[in-house]
C-alpha positions in Angstrom: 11.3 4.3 -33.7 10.0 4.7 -30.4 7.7 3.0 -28.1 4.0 2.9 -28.8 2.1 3.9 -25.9 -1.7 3.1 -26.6 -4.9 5.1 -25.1 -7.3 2.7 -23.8 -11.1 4.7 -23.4 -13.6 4.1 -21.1 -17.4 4.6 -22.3 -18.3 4.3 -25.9 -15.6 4.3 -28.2 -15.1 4.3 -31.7 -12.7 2.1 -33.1 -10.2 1.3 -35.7 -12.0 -1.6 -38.0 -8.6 -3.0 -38.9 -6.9 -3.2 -35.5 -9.6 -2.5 -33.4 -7.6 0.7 -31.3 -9.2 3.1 -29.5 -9.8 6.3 -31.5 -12.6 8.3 -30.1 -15.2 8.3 -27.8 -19.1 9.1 -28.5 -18.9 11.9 -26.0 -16.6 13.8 -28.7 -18.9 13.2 -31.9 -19.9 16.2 -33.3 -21.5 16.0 -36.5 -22.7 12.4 -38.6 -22.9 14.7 -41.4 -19.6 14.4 -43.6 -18.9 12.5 -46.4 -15.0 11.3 -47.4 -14.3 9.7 -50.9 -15.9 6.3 -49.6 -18.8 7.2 -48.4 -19.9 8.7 -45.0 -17.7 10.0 -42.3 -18.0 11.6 -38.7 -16.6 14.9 -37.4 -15.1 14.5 -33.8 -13.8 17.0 -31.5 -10.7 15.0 -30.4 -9.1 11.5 -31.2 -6.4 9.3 -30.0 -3.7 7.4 -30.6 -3.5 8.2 -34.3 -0.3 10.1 -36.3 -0.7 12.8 -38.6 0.3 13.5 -41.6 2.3 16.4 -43.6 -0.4 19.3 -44.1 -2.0 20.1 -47.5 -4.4 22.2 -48.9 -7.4 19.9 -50.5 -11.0 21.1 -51.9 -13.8 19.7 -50.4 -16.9 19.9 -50.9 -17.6 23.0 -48.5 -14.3 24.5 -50.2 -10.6 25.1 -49.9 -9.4 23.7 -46.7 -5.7 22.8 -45.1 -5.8 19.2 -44.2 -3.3 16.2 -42.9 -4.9 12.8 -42.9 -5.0 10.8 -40.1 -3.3 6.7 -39.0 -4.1 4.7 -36.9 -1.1 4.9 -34.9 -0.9 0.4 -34.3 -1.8 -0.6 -37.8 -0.9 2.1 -39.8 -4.3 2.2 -41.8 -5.6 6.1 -43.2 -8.9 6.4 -40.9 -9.7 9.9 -41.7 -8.4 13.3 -42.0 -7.5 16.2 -39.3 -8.8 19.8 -40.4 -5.5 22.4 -39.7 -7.4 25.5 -41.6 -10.5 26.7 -43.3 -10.1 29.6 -45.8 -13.6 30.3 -45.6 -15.1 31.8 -42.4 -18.2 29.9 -42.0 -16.1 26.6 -41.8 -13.8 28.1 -39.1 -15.8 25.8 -36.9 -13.6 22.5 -38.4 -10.5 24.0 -37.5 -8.8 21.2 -35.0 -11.5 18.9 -35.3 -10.8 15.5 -36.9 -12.9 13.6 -39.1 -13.1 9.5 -39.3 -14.4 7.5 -42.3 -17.3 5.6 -41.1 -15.7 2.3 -43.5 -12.7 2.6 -41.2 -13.9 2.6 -37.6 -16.5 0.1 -36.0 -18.4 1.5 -33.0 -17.8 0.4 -29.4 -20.4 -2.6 -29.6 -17.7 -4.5 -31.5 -19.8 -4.5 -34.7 -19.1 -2.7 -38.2 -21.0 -0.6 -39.9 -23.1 -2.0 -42.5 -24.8 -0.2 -45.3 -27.1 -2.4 -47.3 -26.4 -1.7 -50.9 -29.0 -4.3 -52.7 -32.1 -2.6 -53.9 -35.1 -2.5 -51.4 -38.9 -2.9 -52.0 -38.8 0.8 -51.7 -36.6 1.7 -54.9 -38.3 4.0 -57.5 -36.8 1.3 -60.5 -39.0 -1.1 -58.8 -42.9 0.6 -58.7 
């Protein structure tokens, strides 16, 4: 195997929470929208210094799409997926774009995400 050559990114970046690598930068978010099998995830125009994966066709919830998931190309670690093909026509738009699981990156502060999962004040169960 060859050498690693890493991407360092200047502004605010989005992170790999395991390794904390460069992935993508806050200029390229497109959409806070998506959601992966772990909860929410982002759609980004480009990323770096991941590896892809062998290509396979996966429904989703907006339907049939051709897919490689994404590593983190230090650690290893599965951060997202890469969208190679949308059957549909109104999700052309994916094509090339890559999406990261929100559980899987941190955000350029140096901070996780955090999602607050105990019930709130708020919650219908409580009134």
């Amino acid at each position: 195997m060859g050498r690693i050559f890493v991407v360092d990114l200047e502004g605010r970046t989005y992170k790999c929470k395991f390794c904390k690598t460069h992935l993508s930068l806050a200029d390229d978010l497109v959409s806070r929208g998506f959601h992966c099998r772990r909860g929410k995830a982002y759609l980004f125009n480009k990323v770096v210094n991941v590896t892809v994966g062998p290509h396979e066709e996966r429904v989703m919830l907006s339907g049939m799409h051709t897919v490689a998931d994404i590593f983190c190309c230090c650690c290893g670690q599965i951060v997202g997926w890469k969208y190679e093909a949308a059957h549909e026509e109104s999700q052309k738009y994916k094509e090339g774009k890559f999406v990261l699981e929100r559980d899987r990156i941190i955000d350029g502060v140096d901070t996780e995400f955090y999602t607050d999962t105990r019930p709130s004040i708020s919650d219908p169960e409580d009134a």
